[in-house]
N, C-alpha and C positions, 0 to 999 in steps of 0.2 A: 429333578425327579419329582412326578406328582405324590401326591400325599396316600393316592392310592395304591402307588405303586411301590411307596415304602409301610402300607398297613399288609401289601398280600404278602410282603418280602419278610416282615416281622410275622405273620403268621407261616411263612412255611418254617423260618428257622425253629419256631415254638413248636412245631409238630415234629419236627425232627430232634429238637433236646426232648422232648414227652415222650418219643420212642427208645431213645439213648439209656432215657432214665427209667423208664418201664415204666411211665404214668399212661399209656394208648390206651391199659386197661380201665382208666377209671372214668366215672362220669366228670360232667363237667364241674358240678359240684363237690364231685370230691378233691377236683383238684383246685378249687377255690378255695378251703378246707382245709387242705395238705399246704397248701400254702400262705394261711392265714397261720396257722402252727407254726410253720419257718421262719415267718415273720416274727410273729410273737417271742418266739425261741430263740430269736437270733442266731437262729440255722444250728438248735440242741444247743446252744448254752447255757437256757436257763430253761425252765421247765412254763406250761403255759394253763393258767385256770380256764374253764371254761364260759366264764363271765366272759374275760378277754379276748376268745373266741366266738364267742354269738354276738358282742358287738363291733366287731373285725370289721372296715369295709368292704373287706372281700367278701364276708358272710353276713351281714345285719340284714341284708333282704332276703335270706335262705329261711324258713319255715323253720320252724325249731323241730321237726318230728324227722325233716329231711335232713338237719346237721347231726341230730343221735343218727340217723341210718348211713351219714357218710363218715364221723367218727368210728362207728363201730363196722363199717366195710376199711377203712384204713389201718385199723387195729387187727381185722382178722388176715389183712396182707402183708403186717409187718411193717407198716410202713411209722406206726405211730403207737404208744405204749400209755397204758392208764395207770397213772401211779397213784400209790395209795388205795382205800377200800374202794370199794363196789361207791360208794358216793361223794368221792371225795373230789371230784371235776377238775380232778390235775392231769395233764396230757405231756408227754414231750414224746422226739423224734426218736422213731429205734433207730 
């Protein structure tokens, strides 16, 4: 099997778990994002600072204006929880 034809095979199954999982709605970045926090959290076991998330590999090349607008679109779909005050840059999985 060529190598192309296990990236389009590996891309249809990822579009099909992002449908499963109700991720079709987000950008691409937010699920860069979403998934830089599951990492970090070891999928909600420990909670994740936002240091730890802006310099994520998934997310160190994302604009920092564009990672507050895709934390705070994942926050408003439940997808992700800001613990502690208005500034305290703690995140984990709802």
């Amino acid at each position: 099997m060529s190598n192309r034809k296990v990236f389009a095979d590996l891309l249809k199954v990822t579009q099909s778990m992002e449908a499963d999982l109700g991720l079709s709605v987000l950008t691409q970045t937010d699920k860069q994002v979403l998934a830089s926090v599951v990492l970090i959290t070891e999928d909600g076991r420990k909670d994740a600072l936002l240091d730890d998330i802006r310099t994520h590999s998934l997310v160190d090349t994302i604009p920092t204006p564009s990672l507050y607008r895709s934390l705070k679109t994942l926050i408003q779909k439940g997808m992700v929880q800001k613990v502690g005050s208005e500034r305290s840059g703690i995140y984990r999985l709802a």
